[in-house]
C-alpha positions in Angstrom: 5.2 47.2 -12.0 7.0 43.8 -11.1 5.3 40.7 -12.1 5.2 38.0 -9.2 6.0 34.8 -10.8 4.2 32.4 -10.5 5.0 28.3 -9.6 6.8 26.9 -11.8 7.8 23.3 -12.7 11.0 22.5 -10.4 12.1 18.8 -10.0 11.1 18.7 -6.5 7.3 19.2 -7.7 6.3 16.5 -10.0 3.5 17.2 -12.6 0.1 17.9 -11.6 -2.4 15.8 -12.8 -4.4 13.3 -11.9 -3.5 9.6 -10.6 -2.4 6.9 -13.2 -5.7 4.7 -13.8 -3.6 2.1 -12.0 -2.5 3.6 -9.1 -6.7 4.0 -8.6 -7.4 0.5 -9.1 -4.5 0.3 -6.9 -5.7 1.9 -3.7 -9.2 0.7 -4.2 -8.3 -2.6 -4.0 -6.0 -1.7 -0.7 -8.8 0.2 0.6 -11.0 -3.2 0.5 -8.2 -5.2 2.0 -8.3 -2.9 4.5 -11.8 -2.7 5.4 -11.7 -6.4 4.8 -8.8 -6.8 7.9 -10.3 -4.3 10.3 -13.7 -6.7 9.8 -11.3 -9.6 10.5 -9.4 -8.1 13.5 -13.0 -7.3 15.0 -14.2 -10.7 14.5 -11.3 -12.5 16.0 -11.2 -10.2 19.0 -12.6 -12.8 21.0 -10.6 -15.5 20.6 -7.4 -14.0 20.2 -6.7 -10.2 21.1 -3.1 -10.5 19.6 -3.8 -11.4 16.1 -6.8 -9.1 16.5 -4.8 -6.2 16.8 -2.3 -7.1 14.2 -5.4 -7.6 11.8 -6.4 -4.2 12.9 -3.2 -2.5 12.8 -2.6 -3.5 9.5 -5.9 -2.4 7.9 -5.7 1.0 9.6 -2.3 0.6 7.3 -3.9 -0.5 4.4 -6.7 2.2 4.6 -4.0 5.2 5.6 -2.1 3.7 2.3 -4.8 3.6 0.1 -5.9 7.2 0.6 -2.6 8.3 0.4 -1.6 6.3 -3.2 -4.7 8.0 -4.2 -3.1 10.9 -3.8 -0.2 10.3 -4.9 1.8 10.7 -1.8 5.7 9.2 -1.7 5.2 8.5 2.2 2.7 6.0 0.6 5.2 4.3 -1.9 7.5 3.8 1.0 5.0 2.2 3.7 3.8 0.1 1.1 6.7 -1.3 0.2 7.4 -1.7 4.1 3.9 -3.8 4.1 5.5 -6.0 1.0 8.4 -6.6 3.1 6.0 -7.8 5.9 4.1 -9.7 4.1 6.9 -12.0 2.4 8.4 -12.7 6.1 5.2 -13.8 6.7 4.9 -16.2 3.5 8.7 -17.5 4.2 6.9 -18.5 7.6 3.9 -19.8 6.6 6.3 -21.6 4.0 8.6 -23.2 6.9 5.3 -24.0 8.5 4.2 -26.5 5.6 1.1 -24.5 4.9 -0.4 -24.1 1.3 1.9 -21.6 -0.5 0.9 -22.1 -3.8 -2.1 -19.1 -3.1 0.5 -17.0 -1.0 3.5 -17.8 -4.2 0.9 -16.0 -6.7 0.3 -13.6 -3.6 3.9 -12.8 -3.6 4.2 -11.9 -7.7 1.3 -10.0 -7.7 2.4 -7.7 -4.6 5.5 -7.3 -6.3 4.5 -6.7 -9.6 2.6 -4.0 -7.9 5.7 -2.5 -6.1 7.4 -2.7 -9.0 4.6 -0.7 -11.0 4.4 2.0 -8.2 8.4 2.3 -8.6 8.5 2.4 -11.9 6.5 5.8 -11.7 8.0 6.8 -8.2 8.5 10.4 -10.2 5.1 11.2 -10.4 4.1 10.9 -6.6 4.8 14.2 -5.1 5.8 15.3 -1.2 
């Protein structure tokens, strides 16, 4: 009688296992951003439906993200680093602007320090 193999490791599939300790803290925190920007975007509705629904676009991103680090999904990685990208436009603005960029500086390494992390173990976060 023939044997039907079963899965085995192929480099396509990374390791099963759960997610890095990190990439937990990780999406927690993203999942509190984003609950924290839908809040926002709810709040502002009133006085400006524009920002509004950038704040809430971008914490349905944040929430969508979060799950999906925590799961270790690459579509996650990618939007993420997407969100990075957004995000330093918007410092370089808020930096031609004269605004305080001493907080969004520190803002800046941290995110990146982050992307760089998330990266660095880009093998582990499967399909």
């Amino acid at each position: 009688m023939d044997r039907v193999p079963t899965q085995a490791f192929t480099p396509d599939q990374p390791p099963a296992g759960p997610a890095p300790v990190l990439v937990v803290i990780i999406a927690w925190l993203l999942l509190i951003a984003g609950i924290g920007q839908i809040v926002l975007g709810l709040l502002r509705f009133p006085l400006s439906v524009w920002s509004s629904v950038l704040a809430l676009g971008l914490g349905t991103a944040l929430v969508a993200i979060s799950i999906s680090l925590r799961h270790m999904k690459i579509w996650a990685l990618y939007a993420y680093s997407v969100v990075f990208v957004v995000g330093i436009a918007a410092v370089i603005r808020a930096a031609a602007s004269n605004m305080n960029t001493i907080s969004a500086d520190a803002e800046v390494v941290l995110e990146l320090l982050v992307l760089l992390y998330l990266w660095t173990i880009r093998q582990r976060f499967g399909k």
